[in-house]
mmCIF file of the N, C-alpha and C atoms, coordinates in Angstrom:
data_MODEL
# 
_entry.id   MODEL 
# 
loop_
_atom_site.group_PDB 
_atom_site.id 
_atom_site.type_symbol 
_atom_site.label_atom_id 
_atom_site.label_alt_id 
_atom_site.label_comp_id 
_atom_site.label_asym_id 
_atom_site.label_entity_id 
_atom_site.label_seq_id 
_atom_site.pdbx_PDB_ins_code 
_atom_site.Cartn_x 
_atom_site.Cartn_y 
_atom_site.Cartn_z 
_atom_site.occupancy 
_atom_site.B_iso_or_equiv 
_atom_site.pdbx_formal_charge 
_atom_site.auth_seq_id 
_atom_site.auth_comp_id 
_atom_site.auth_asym_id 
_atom_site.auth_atom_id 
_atom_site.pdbx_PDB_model_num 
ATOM 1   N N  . UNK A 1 1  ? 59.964 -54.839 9.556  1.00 0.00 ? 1  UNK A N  1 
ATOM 2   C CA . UNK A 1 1  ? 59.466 -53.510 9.336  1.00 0.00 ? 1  UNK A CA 1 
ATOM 3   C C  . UNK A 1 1  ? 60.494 -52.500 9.841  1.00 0.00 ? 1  UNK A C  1 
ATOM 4   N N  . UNK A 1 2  ? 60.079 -51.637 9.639  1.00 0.00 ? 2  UNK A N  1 
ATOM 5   C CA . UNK A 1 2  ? 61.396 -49.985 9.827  1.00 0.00 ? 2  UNK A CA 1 
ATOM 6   C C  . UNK A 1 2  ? 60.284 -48.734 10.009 1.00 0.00 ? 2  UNK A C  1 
ATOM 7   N N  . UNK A 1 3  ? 60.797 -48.196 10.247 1.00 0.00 ? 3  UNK A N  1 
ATOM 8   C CA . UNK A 1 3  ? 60.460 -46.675 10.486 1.00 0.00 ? 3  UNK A CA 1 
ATOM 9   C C  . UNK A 1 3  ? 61.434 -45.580 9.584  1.00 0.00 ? 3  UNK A C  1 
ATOM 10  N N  . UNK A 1 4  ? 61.146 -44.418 9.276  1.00 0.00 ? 4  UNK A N  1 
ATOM 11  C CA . UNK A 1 4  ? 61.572 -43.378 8.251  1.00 0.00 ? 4  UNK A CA 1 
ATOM 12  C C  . UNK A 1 4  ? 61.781 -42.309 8.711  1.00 0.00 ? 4  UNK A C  1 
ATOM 13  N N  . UNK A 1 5  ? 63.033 -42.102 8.581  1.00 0.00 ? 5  UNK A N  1 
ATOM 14  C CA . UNK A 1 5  ? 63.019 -40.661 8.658  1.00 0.00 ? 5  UNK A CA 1 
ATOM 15  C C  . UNK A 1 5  ? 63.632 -39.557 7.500  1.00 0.00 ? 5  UNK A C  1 
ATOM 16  N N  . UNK A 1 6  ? 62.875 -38.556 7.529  1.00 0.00 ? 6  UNK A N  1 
ATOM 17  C CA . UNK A 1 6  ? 63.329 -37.860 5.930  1.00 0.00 ? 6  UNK A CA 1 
ATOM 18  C C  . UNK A 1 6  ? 64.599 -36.642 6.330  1.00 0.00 ? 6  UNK A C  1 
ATOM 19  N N  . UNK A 1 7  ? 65.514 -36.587 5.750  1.00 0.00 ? 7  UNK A N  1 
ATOM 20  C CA . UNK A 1 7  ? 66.265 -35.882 5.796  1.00 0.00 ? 7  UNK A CA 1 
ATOM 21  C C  . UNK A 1 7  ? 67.154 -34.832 4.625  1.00 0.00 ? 7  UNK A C  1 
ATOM 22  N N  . UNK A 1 8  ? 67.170 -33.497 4.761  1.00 0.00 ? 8  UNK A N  1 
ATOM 23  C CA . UNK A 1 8  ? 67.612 -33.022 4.021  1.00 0.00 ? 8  UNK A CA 1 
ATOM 24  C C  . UNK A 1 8  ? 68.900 -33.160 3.597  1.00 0.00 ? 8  UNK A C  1 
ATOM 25  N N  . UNK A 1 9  ? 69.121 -33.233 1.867  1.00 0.00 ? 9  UNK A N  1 
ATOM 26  C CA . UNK A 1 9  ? 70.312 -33.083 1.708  1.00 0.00 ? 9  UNK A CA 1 
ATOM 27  C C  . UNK A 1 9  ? 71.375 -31.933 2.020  1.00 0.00 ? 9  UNK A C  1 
ATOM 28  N N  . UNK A 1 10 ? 72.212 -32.003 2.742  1.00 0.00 ? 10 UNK A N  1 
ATOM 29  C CA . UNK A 1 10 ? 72.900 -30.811 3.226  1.00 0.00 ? 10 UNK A CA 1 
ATOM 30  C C  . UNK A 1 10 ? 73.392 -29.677 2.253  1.00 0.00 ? 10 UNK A C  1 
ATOM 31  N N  . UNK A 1 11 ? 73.778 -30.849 0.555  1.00 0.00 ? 11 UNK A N  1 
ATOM 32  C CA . UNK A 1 11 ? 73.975 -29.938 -0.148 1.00 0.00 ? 11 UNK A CA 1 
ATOM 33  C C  . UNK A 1 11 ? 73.107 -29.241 -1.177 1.00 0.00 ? 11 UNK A C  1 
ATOM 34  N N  . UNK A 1 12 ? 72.551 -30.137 -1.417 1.00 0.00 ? 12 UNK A N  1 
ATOM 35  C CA . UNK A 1 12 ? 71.242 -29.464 -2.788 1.00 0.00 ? 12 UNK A CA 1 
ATOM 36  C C  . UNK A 1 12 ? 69.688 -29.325 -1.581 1.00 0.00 ? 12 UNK A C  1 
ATOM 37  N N  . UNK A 1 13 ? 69.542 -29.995 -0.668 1.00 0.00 ? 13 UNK A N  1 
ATOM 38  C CA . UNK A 1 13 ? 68.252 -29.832 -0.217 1.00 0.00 ? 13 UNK A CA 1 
ATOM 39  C C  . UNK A 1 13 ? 67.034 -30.827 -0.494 1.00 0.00 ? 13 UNK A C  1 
ATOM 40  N N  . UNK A 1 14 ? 67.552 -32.137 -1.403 1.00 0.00 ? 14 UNK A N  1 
ATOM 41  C CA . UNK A 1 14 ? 66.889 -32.805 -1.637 1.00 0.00 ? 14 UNK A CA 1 
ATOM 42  C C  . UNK A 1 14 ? 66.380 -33.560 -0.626 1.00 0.00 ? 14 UNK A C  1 
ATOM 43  N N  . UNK A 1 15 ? 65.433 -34.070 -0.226 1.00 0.00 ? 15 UNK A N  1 
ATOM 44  C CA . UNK A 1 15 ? 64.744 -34.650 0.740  1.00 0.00 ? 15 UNK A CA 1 
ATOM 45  C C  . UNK A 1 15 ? 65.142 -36.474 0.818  1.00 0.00 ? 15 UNK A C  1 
ATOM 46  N N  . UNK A 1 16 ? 65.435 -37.012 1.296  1.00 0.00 ? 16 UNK A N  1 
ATOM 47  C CA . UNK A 1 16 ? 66.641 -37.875 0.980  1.00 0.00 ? 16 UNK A CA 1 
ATOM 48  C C  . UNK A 1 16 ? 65.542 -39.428 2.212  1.00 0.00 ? 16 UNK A C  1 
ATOM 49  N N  . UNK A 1 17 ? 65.570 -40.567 1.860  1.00 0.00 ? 17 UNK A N  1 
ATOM 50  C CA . UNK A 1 17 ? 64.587 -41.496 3.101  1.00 0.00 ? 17 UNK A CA 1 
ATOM 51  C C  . UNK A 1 17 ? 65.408 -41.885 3.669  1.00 0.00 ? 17 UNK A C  1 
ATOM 52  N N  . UNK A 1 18 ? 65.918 -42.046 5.268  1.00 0.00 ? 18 UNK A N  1 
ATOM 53  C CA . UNK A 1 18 ? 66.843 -43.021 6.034  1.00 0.00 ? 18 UNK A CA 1 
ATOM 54  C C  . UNK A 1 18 ? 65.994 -44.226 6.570  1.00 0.00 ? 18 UNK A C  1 
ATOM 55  N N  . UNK A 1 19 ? 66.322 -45.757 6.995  1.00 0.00 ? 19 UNK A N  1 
ATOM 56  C CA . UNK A 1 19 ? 65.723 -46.188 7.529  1.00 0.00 ? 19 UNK A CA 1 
ATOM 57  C C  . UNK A 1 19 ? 66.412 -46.576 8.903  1.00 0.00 ? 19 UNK A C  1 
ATOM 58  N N  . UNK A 1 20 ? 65.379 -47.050 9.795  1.00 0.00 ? 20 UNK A N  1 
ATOM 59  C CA . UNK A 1 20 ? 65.818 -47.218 11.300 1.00 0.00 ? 20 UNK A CA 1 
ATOM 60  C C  . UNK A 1 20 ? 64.831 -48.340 11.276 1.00 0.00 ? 20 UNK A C  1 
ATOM 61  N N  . UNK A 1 21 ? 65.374 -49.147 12.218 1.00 0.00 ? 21 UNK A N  1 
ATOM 62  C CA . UNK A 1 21 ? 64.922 -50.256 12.950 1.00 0.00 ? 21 UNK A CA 1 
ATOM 63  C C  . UNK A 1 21 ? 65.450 -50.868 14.655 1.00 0.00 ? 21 UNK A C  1 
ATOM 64  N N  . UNK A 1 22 ? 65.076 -49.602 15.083 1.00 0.00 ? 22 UNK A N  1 
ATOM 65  C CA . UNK A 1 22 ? 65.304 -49.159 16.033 1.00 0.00 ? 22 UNK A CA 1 
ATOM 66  C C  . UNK A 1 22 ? 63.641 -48.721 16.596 1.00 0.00 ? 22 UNK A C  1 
ATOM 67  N N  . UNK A 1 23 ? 63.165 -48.792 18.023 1.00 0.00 ? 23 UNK A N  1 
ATOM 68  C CA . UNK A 1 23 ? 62.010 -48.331 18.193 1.00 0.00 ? 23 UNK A CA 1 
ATOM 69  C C  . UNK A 1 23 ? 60.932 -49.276 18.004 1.00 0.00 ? 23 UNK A C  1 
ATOM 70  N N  . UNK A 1 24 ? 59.602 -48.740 17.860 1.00 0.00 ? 24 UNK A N  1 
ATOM 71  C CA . UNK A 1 24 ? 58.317 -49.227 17.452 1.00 0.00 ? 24 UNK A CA 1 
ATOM 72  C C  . UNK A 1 24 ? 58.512 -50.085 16.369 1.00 0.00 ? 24 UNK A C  1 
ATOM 73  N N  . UNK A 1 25 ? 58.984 -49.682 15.034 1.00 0.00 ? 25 UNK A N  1 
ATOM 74  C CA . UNK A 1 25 ? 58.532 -50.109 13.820 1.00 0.00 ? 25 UNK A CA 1 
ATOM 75  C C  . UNK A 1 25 ? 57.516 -50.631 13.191 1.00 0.00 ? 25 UNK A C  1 
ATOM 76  N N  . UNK A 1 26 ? 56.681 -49.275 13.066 1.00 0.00 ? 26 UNK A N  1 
ATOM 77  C CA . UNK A 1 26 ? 55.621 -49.538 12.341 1.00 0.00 ? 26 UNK A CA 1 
ATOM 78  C C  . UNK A 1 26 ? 55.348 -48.490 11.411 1.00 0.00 ? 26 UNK A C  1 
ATOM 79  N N  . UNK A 1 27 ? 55.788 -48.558 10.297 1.00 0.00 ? 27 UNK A N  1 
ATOM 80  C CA . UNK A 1 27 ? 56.336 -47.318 9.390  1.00 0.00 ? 27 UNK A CA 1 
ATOM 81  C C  . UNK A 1 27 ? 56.128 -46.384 9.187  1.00 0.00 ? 27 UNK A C  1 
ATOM 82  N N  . UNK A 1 28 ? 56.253 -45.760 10.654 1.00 0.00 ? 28 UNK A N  1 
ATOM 83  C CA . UNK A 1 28 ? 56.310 -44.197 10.792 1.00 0.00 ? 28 UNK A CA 1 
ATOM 84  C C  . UNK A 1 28 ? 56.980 -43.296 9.774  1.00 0.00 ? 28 UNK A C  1 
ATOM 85  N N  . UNK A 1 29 ? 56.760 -41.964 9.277  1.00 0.00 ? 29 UNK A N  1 
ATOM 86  C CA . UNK A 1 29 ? 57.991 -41.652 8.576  1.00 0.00 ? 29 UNK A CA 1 
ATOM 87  C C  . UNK A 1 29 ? 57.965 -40.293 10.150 1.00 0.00 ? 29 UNK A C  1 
ATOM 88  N N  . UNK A 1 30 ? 59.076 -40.010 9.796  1.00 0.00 ? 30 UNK A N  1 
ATOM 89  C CA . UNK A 1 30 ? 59.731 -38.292 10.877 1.00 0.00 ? 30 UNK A CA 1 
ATOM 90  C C  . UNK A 1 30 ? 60.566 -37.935 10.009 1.00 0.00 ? 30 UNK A C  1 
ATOM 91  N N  . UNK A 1 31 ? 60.705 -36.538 10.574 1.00 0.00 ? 31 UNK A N  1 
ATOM 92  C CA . UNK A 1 31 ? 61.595 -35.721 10.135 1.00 0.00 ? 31 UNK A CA 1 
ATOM 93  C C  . UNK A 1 31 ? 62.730 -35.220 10.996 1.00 0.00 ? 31 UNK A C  1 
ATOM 94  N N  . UNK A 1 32 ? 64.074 -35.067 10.891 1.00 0.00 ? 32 UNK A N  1 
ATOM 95  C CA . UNK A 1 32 ? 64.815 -34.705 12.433 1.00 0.00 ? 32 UNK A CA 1 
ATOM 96  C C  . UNK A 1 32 ? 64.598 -34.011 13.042 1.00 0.00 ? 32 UNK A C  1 
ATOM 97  N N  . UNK A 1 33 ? 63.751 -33.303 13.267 1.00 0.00 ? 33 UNK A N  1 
ATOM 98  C CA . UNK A 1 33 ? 63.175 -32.287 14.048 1.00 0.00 ? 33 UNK A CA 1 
ATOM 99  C C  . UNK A 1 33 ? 62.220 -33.509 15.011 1.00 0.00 ? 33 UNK A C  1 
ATOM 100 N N  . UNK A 1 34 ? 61.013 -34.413 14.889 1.00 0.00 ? 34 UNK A N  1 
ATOM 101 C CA . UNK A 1 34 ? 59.842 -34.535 15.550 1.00 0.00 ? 34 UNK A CA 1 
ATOM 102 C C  . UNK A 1 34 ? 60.610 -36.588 15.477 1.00 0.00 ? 34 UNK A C  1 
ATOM 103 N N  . UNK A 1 35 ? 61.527 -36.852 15.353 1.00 0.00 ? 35 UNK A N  1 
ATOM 104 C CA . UNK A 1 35 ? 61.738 -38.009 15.850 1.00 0.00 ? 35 UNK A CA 1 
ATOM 105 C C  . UNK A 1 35 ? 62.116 -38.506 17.161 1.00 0.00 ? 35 UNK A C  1 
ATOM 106 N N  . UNK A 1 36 ? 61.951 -39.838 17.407 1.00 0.00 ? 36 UNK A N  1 
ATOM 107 C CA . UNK A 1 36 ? 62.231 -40.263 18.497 1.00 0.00 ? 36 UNK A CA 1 
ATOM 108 C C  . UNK A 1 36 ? 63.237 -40.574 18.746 1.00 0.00 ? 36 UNK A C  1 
ATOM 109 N N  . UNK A 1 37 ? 64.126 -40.153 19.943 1.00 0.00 ? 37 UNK A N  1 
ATOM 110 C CA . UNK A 1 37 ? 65.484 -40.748 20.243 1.00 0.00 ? 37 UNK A CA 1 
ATOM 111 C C  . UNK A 1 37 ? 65.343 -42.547 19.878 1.00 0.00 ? 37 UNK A C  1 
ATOM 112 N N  . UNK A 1 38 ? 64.829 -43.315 20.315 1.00 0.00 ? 38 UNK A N  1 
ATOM 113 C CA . UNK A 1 38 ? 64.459 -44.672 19.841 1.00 0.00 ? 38 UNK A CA 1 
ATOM 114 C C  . UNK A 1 38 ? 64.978 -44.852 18.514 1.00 0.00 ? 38 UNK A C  1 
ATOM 115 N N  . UNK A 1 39 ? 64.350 -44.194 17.591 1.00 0.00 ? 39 UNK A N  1 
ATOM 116 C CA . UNK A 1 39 ? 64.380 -44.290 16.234 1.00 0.00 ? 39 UNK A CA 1 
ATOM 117 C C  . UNK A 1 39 ? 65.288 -43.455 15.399 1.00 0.00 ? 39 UNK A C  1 
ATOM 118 N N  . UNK A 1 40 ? 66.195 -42.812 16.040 1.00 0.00 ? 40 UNK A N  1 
ATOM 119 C CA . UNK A 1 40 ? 67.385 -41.836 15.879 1.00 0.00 ? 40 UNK A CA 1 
ATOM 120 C C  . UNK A 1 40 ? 68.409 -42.736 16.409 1.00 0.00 ? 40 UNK A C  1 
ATOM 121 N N  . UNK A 1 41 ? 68.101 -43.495 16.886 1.00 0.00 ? 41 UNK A N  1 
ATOM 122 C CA . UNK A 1 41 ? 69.595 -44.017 17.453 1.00 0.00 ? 41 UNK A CA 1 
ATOM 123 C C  . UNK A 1 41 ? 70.277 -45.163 16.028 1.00 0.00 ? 41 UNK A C  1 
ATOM 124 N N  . UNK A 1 42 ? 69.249 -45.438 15.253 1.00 0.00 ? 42 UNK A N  1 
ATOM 125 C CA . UNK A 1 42 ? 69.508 -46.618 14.367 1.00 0.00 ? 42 UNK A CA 1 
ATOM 126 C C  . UNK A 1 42 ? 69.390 -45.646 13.301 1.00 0.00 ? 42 UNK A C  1 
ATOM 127 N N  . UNK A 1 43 ? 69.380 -44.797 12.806 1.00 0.00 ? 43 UNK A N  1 
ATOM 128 C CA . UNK A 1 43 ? 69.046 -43.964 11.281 1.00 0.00 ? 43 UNK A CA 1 
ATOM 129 C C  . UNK A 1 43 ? 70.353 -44.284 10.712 1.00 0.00 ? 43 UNK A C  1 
ATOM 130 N N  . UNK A 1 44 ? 71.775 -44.106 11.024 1.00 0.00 ? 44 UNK A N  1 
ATOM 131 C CA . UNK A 1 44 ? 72.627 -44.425 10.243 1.00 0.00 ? 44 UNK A CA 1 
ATOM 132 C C  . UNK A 1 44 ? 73.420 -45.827 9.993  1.00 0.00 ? 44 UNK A C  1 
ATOM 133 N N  . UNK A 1 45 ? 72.317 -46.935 9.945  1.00 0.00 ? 45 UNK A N  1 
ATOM 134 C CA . UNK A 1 45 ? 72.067 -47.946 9.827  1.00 0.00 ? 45 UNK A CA 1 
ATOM 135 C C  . UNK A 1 45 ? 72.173 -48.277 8.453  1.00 0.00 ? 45 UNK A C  1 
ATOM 136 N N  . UNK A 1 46 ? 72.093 -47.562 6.824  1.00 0.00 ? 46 UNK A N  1 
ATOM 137 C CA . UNK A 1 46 ? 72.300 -47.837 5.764  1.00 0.00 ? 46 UNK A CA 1 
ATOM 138 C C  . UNK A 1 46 ? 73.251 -46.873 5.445  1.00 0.00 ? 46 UNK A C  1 
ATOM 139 N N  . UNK A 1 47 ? 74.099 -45.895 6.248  1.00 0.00 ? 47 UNK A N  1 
ATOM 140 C CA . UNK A 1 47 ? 74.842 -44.820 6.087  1.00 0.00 ? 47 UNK A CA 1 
ATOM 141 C C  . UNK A 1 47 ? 75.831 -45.138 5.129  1.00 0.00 ? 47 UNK A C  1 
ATOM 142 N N  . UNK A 1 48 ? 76.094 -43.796 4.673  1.00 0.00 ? 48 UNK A N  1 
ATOM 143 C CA . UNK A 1 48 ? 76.092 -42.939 3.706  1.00 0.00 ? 48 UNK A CA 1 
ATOM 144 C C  . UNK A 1 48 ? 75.533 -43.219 2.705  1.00 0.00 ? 48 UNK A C  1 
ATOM 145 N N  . UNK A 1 49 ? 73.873 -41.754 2.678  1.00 0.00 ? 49 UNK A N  1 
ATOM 146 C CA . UNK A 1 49 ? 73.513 -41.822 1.818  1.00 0.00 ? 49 UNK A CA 1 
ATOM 147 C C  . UNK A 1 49 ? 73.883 -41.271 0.470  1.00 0.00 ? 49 UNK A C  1 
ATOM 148 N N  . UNK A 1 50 ? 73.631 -41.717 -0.743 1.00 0.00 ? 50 UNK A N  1 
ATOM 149 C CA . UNK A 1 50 ? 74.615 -40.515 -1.909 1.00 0.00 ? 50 UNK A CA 1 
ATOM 150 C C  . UNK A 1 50 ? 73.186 -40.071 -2.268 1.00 0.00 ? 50 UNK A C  1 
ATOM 151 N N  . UNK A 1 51 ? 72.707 -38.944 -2.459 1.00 0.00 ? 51 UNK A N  1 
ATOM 152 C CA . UNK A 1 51 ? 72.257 -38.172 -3.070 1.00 0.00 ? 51 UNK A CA 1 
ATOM 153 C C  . UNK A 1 51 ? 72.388 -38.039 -4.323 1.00 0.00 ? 51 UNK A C  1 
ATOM 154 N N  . UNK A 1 52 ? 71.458 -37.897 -5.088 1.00 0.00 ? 52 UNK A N  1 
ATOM 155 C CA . UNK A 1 52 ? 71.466 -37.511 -6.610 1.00 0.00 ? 52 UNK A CA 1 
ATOM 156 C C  . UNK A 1 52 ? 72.371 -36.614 -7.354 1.00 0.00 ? 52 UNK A C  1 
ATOM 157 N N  . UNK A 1 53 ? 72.346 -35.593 -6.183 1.00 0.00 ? 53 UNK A N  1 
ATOM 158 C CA . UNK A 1 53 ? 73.757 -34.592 -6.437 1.00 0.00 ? 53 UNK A CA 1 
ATOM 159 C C  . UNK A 1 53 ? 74.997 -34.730 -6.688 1.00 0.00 ? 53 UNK A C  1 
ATOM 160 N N  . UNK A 1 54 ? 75.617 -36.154 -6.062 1.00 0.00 ? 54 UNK A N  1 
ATOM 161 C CA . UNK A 1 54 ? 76.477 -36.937 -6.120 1.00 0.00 ? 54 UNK A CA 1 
ATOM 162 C C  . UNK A 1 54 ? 77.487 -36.588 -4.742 1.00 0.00 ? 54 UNK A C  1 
ATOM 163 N N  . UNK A 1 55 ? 76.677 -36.189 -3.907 1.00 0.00 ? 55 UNK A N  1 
ATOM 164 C CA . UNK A 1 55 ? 77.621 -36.186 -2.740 1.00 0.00 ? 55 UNK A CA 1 
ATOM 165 C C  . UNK A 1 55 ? 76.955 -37.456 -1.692 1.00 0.00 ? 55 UNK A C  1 
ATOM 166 N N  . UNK A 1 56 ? 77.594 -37.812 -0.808 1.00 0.00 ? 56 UNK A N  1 
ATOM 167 C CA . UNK A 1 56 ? 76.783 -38.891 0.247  1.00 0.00 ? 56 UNK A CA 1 
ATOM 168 C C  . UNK A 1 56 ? 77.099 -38.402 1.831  1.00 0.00 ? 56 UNK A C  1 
ATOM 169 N N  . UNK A 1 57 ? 76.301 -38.218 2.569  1.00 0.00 ? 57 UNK A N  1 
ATOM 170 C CA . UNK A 1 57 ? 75.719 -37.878 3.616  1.00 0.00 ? 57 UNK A CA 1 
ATOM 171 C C  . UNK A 1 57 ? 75.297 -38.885 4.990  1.00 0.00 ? 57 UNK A C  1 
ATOM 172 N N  . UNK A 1 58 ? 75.158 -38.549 5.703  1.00 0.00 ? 58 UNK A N  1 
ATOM 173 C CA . UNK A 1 58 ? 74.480 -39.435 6.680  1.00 0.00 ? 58 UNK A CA 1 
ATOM 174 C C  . UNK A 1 58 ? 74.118 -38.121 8.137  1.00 0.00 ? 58 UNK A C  1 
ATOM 175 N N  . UNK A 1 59 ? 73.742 -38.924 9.010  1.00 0.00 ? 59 UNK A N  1 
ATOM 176 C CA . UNK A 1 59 ? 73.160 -37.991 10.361 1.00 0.00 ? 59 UNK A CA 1 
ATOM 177 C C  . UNK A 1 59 ? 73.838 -37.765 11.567 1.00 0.00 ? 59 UNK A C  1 
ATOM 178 N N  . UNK A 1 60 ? 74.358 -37.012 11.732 1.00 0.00 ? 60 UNK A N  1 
ATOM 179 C CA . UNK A 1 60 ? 74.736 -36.245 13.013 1.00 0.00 ? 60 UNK A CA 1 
ATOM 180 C C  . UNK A 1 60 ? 73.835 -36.782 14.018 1.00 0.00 ? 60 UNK A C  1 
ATOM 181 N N  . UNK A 1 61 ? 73.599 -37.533 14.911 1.00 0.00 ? 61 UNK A N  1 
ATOM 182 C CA . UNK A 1 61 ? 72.482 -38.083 15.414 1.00 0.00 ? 61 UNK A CA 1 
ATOM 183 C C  . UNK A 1 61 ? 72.322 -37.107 17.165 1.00 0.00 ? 61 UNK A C  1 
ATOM 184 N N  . UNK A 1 62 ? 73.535 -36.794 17.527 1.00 0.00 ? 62 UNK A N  1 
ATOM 185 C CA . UNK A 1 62 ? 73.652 -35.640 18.835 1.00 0.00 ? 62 UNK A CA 1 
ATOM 186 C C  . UNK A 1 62 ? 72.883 -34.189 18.005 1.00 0.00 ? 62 UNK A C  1 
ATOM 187 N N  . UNK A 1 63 ? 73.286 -34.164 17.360 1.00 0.00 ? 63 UNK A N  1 
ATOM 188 C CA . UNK A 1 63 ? 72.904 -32.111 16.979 1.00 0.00 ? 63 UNK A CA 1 
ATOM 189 C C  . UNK A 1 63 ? 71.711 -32.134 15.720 1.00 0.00 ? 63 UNK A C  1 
ATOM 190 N N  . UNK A 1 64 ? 71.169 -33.642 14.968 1.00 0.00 ? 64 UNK A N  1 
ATOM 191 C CA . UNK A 1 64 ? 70.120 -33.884 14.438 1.00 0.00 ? 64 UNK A CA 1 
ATOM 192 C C  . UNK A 1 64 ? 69.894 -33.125 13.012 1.00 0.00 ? 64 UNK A C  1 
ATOM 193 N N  . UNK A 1 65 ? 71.090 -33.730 12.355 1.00 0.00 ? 65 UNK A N  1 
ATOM 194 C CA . UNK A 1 65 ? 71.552 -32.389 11.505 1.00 0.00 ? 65 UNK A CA 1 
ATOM 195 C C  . UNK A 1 65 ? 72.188 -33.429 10.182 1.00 0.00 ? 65 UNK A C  1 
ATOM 196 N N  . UNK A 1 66 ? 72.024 -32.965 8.843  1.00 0.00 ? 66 UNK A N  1 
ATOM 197 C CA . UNK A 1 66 ? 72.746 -33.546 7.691  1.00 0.00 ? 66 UNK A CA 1 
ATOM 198 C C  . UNK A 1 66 ? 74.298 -33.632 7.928  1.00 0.00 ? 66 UNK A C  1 
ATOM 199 N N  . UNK A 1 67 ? 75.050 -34.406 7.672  1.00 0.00 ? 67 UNK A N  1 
ATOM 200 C CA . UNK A 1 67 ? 76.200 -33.855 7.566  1.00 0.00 ? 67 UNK A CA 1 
ATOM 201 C C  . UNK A 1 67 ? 77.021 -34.838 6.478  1.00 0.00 ? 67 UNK A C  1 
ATOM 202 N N  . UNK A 1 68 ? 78.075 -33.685 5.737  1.00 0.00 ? 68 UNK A N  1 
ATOM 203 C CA . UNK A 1 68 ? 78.708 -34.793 4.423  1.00 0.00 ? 68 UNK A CA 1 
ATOM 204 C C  . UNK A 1 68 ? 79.474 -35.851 5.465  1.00 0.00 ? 68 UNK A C  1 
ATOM 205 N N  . UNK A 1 69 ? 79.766 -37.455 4.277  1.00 0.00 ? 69 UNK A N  1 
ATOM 206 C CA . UNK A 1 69 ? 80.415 -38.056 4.753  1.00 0.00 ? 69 UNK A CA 1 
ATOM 207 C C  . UNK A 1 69 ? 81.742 -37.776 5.419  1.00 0.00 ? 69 UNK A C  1 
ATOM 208 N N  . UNK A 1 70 ? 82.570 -38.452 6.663  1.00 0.00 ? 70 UNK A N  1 
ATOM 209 C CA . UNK A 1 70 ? 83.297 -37.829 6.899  1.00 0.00 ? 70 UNK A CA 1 
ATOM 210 C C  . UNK A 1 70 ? 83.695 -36.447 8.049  1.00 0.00 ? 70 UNK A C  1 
ATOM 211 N N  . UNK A 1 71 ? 82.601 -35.731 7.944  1.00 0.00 ? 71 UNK A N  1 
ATOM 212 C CA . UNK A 1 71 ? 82.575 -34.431 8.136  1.00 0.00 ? 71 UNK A CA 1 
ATOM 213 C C  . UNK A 1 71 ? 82.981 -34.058 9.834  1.00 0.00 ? 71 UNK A C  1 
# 
């Protein structure tokens, strides 16, 4: 099992699923705002996500924030 957290795409805004398996796991979803350090520590665990937009992304996991690959 995993836990969810939803994250905005930095560039279009699309709402984008990360998973973590990190924590509880019991398929919580969060948002970076109301997650648990626990479950923030593993979110970029399938990193970089690509977005539909065609850019790919992953999480700033200190400042809890989209950021492009790379960045």
């Amino acid at each position: 099992m995993y836990d969810s957290v939803m994250v905005n795409c930095p560039n279009c805004g699309e709402e984008r699923e990360f998973q973590s398996k990190s924590g509880d796991c019991f398929l919580e979803v969060y948002t970076l705002e109301n997650c648990p350090d626990d479950v923030m520590a593993n979110v970029n665990r399938h990193s970089p996500c690509k977005c539909d937009c065609g850019i790919e992304f992953e999480v700033d996991i200190e400042n809890r924030k989209a950021i492009l690959r790379g960045a």
